[in-house]
C-alpha positions in Angstrom: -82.9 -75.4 -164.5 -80.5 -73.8 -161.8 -81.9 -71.4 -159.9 -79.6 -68.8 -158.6 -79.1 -68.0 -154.7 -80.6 -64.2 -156.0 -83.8 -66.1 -156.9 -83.8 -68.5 -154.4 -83.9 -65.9 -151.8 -86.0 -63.2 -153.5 -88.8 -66.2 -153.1 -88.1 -66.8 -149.3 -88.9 -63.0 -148.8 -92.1 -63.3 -150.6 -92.8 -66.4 -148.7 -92.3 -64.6 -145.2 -94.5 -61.7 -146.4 -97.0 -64.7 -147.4 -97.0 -67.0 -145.0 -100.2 -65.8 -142.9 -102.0 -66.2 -146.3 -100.7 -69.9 -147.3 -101.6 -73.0 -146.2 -99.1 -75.3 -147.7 -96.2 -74.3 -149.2 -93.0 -76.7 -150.4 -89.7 -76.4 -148.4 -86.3 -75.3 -150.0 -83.2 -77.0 -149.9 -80.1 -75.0 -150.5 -77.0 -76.2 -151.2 -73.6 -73.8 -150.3 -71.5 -73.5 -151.7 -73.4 -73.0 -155.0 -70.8 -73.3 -157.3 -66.7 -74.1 -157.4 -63.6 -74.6 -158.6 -61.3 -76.9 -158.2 -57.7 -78.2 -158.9 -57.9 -81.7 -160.7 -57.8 -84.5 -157.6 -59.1 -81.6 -156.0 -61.6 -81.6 -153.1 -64.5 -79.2 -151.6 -67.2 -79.2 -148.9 -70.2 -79.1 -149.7 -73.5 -78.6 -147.1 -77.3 -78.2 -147.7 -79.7 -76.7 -145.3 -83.5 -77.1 -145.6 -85.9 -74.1 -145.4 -88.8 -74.3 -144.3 -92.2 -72.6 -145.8 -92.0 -69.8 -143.4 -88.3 -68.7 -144.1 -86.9 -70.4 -141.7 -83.9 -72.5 -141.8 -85.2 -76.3 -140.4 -83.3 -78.9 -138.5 -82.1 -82.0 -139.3 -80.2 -84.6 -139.5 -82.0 -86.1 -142.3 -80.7 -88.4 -145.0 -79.2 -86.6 -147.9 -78.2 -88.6 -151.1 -75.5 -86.9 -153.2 -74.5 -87.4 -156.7 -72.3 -86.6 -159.3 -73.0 -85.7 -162.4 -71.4 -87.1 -165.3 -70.3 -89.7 -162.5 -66.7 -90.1 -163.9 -65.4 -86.5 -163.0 -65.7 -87.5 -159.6 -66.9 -89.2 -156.1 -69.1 -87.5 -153.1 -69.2 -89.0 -149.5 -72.3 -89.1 -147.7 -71.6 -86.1 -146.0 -71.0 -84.2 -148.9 -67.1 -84.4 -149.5 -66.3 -83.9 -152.8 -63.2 -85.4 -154.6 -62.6 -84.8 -157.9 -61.2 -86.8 -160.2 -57.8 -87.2 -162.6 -59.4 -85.3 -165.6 -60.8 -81.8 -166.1 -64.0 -80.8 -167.0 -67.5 -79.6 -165.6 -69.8 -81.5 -163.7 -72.8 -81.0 -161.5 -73.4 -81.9 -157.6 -76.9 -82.8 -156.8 -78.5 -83.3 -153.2 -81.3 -84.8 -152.8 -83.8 -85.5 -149.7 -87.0 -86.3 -148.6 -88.9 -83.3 -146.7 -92.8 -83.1 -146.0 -93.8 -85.9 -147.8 -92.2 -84.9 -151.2 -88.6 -85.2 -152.4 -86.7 -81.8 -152.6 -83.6 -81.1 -154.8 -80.6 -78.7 -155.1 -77.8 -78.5 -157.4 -73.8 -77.2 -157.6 -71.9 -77.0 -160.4 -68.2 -77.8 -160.3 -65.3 -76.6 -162.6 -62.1 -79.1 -162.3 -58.9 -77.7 -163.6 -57.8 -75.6 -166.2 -58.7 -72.1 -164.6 -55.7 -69.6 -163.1 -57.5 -69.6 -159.5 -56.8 -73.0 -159.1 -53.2 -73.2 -160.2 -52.2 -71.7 -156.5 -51.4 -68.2 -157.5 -55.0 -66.9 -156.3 -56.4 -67.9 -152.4 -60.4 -68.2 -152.2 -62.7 -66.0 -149.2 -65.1 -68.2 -147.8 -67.4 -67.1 -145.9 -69.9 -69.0 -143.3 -72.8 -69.1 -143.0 -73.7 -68.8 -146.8 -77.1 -68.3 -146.1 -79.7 -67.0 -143.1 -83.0 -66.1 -142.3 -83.4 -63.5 -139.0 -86.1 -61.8 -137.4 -86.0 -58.1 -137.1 -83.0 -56.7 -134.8 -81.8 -60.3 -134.7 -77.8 -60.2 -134.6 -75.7 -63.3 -136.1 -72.1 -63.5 -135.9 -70.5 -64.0 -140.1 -66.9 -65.5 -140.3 -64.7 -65.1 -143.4 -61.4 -67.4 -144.1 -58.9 -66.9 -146.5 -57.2 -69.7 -148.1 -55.9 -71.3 -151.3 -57.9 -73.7 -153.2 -55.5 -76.7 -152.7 -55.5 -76.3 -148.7 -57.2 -75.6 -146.3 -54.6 -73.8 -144.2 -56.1 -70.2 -143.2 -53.9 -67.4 -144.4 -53.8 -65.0 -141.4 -53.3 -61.6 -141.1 -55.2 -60.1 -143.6 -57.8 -57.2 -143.4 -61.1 -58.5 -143.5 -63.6 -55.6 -144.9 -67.7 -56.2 -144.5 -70.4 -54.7 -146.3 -74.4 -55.0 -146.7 -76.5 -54.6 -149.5 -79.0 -52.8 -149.5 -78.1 -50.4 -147.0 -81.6 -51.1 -145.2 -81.1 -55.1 -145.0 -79.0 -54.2 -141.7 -75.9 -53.2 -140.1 -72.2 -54.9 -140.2 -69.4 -54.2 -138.2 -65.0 -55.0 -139.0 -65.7 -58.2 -137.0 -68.4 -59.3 -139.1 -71.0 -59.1 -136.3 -74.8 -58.4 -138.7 -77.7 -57.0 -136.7 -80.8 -57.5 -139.0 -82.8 -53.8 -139.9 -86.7 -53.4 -139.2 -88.3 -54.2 -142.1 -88.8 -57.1 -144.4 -86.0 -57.3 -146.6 -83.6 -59.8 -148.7 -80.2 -59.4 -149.5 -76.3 -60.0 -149.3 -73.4 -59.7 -146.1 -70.4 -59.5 -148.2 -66.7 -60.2 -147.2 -63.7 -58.7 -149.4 -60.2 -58.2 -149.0 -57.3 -56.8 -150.7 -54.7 -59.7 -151.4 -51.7 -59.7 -154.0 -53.5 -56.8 -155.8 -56.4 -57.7 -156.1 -60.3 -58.2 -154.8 -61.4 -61.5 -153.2 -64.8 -61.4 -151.9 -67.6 -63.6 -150.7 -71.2 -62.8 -150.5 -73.7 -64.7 -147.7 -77.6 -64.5 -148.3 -79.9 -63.1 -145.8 -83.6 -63.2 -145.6 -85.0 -60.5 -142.8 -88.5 -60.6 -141.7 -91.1 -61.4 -138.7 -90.2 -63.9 -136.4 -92.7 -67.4 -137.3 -94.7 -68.4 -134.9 -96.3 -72.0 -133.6 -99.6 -72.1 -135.2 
């Protein structure tokens, strides 16, 4: 079953509030972006980051094995490249690794061809980092690009507009600088702006809560 980045995140809030209580909890791999589209012979990035029990995004390089699913719409590199293939269709990226003794799992889906946002006459906002956990007051600097789907040439001057929500996850500012609020909270930084009439946003999800400590 595919569990939404809402979901996802709603349980690494209750894991922060938890995590004096628990002894052994599972860590989360998420995969960004979580879904996309693509132009037939199209391509898209696609990265994974590894939570730990606490909330708390854990380092690696670890070994990450990627698939494609139905393996004929398309190929992944090792490092998460994806390429799609001549046809369109649906298919489903899966990353898997290894983490604490048990294997962990996370899945995209993919949408080759045959949608108006690919066919050029729409760009795509991306915005990075997709996902975060802070401590309280923490600050973390978000980036937005705009771009079209079949390049990835940034399309400059354009008004980048930010946004939090809730209100009480934190505070943004026109540069997309997020300082994290005082109390436990999950939520989205969102990036939007106005291009050839109409709204392109993308949304990043952030986890705030009390800084883990060593045990």
């Amino acid at each position: 079953m595919q569990v939404t980045k809402k979901k996802l995140f709603m349980s690494l809030f209750v894991l922060l509030m938890l995590f004096s209580f628990s002894s052994v909890m599972a860590d989360v791999l998420v995969i960004s972006p979580e879904s996309a589209t693509v132009p037939v012979k199209g391509h898209v990035q696609f990265e994974v980051h590894l939570f730990s029990e606490s909330a708390a995004i854990k380092p690696f390089p670890r070994t990450v094995t990627w698939q494609v699913l139905p393996a004929g719409l398309g190929k992944i590199t090792d490092d998460g490249f994806f390429m799609a293939g001549d046809k369109p269709g649906r298919c489903v990226v899966v990353a898997t690794m290894k983490a604490g003794g048990q294997a962990v799992r996370a899945e995209a889906k993919v949408q080759i061809g045959s949608v108006a946002a690919i066919a050029g006459h729409l760009p795509m906002l991306v915005i990075r980092p997709k996902e975060a956990a802070l401590a309280f007051g923490d600050t973390l600097k978000f980036r937005a690009i705009l771009h079209y789907p079949t390049s990835n040439k940034e399309i400059k001057n354009v008004m980048l507009n930010w946004t939090v929500k809730p209100r009480s996850l934190g505070k943004i500012n026109q540069r997309g600088v997020f300082v994290a609020g005082n109390q436990m909270n999950y939520g989205k930084v969102i990036a939007y702006v106005e291009y050839m009439g109409k709204r392109i946003y993308d949304e990043a999800y952030v986890v705030v809560g009390t800084r883990p400590t060593s045990a």
